[in-house]
BAZA-333253 format. One record per residue: x, y, z of N, C-alpha, C in turn; residue in three letters; residue number from 1. Coordinates in Angstrom, 2 decimals. Atoms other than C-alpha are relative to their C-alpha. Example, Ala and Ser with C-alpha at 12.3 -4.5 7.8 and 13.67 -1.06 7.14 Angstrom:
REM residues 2
R  n.u  n.v  n.w  ca.u  ca.v  ca.w  c.u  c.v  c.w  r  k
R  0.89  -1.19  0.00  12.30  -4.50  7.80  0.90  1.20  0.00  Ala  1
R  -0.82  -1.19  -0.06  13.67  -1.06  7.14  -0.77  1.09  0.73  Ser  2
***
This chain:
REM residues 76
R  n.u  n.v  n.w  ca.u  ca.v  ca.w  c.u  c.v  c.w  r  k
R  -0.97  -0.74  0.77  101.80  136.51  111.93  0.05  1.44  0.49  Unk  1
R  -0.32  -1.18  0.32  103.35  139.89  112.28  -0.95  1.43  -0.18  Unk  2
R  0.89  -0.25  0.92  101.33  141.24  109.79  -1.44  0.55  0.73  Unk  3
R  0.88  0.00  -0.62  98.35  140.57  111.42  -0.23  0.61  1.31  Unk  4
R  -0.27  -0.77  -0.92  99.29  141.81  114.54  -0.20  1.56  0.23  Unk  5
R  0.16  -1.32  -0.22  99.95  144.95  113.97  -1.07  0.73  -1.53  Unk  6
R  1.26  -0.70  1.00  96.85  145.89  111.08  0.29  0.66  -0.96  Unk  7
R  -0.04  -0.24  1.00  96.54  147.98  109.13  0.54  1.31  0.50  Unk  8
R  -0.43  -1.10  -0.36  97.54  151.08  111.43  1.46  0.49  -0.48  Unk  9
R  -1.81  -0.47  0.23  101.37  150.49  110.64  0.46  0.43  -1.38  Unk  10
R  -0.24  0.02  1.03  100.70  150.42  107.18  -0.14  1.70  -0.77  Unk  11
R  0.29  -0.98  0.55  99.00  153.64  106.87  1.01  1.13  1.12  Unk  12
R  -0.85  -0.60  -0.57  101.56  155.13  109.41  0.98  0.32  -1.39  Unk  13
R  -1.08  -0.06  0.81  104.12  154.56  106.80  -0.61  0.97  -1.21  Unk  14
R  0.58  -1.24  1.08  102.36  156.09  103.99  -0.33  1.49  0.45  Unk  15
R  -0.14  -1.42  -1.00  101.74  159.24  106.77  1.22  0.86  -0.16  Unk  16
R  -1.07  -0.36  -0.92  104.98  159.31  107.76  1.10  0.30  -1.21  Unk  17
R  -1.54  0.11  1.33  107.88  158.35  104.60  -0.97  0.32  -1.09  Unk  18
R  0.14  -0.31  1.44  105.34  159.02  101.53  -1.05  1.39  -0.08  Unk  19
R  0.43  -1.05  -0.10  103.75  162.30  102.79  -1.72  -0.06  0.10  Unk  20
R  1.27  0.07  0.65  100.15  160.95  102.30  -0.63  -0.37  -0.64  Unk  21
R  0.78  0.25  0.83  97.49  159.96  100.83  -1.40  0.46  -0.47  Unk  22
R  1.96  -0.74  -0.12  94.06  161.82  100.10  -1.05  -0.67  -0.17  Unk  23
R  0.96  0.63  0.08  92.14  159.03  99.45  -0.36  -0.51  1.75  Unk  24
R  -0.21  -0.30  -1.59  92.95  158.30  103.19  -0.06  0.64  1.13  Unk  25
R  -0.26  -1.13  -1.22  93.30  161.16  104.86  -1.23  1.39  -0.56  Unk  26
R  1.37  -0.72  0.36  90.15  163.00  103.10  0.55  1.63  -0.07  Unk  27
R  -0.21  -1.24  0.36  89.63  166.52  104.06  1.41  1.00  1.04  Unk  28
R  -1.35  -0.72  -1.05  93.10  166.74  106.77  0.74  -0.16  -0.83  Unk  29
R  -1.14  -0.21  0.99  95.05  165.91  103.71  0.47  1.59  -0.51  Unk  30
R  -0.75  -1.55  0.47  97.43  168.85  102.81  0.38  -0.34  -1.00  Unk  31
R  -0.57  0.23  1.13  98.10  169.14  99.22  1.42  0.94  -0.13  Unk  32
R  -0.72  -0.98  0.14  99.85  171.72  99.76  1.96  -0.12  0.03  Unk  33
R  -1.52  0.31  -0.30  103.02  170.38  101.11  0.13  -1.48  -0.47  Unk  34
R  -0.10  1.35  0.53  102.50  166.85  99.26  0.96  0.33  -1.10  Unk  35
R  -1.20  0.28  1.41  105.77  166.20  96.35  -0.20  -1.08  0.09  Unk  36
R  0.46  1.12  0.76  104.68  164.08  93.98  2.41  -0.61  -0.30  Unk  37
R  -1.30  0.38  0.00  108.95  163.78  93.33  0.89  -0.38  1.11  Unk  38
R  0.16  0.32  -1.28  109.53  163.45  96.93  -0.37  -1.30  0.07  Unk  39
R  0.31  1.52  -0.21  107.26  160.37  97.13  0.62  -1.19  -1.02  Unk  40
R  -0.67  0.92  0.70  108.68  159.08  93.88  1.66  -0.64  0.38  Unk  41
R  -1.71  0.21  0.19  112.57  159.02  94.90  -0.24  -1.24  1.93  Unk  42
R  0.62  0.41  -0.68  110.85  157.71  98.23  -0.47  -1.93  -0.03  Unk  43
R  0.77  1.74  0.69  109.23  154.56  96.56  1.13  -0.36  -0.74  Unk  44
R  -1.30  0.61  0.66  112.65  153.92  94.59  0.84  -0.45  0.96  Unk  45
R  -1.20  0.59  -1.08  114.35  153.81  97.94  -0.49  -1.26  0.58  Unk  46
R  0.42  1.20  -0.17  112.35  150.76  98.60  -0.40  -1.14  -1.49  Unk  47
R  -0.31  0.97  1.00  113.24  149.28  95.30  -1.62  0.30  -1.09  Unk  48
R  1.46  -0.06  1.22  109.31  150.51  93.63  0.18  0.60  -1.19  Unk  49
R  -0.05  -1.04  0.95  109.44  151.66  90.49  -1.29  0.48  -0.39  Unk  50
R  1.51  -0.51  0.26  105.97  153.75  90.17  -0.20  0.24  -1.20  Unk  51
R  0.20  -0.40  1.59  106.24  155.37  86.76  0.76  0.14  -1.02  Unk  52
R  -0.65  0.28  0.85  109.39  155.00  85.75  1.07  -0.72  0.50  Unk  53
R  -0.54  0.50  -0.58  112.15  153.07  85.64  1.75  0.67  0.33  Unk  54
R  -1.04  -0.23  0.15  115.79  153.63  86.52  0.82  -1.06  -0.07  Unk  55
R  -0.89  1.07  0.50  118.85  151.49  85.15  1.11  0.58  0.27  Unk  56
R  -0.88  -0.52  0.31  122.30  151.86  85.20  0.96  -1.26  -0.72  Unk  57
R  -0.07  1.11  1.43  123.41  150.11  81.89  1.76  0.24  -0.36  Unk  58
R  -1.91  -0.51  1.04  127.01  149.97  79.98  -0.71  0.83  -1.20  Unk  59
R  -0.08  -0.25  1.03  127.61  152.42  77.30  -0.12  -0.62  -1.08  Unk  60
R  0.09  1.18  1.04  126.49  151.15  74.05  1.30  0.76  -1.09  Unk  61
R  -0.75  -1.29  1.22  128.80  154.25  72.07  1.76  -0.38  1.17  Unk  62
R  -1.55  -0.17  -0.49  131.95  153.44  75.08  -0.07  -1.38  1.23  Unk  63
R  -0.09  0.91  -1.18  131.95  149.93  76.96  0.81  -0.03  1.18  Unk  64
R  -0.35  -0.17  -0.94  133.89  151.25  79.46  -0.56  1.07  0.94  Unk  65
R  0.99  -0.75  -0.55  131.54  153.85  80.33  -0.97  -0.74  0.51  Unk  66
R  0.90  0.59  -0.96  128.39  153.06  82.57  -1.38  1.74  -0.30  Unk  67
R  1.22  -1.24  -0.07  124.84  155.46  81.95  -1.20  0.03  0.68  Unk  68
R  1.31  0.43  -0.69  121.78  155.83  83.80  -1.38  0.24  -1.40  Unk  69
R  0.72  0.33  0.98  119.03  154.82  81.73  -1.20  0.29  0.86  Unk  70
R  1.18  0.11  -0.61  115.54  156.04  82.68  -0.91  -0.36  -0.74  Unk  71
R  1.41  1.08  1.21  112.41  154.52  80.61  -1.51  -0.07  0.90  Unk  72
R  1.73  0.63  -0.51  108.47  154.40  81.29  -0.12  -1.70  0.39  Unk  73
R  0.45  1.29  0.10  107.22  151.18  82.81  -1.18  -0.37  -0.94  Unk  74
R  1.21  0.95  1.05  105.37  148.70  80.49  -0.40  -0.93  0.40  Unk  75
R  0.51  0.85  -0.98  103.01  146.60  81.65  -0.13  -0.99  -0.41  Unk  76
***
């Protein structure tokens, strides 16, 4: 497989590269400094994750021809 192939290097590339980081990973070269926590979140939505919250976009319940974005905590 794939997967297997290429390890675990590609994986932590990606987290490097598109989610700025990780400090459990990257110890004491981690930069906090330039890490966004909102950054990585809109980041992880563009691959469909929802981390801590969710986003919707629902019908009006007050104008059924309207359309709203609905954000909400995940529940586990």
């Amino acid at each position: 497989m794939q997967i297997e192939k290429d390890g675990v290097q590609h994986i932590l590339s990606i987290v490097d590269t598109e989610f700025g980081g990780w400090p459990i990973l990257q110890g004491s070269s981690w930069n906090g400094t330039s890490y966004n926590l909102s950054n990585l979140l809109l980041h992880l939505r563009r691959f469909n994750y929802n981390a801590v919250f969710r986003i919707n976009v629902d019908i009006d319940d007050q104008n059924s021809s309207s359309h709203v974005i609905v954000v909400s905590e995940i529940n586990s």
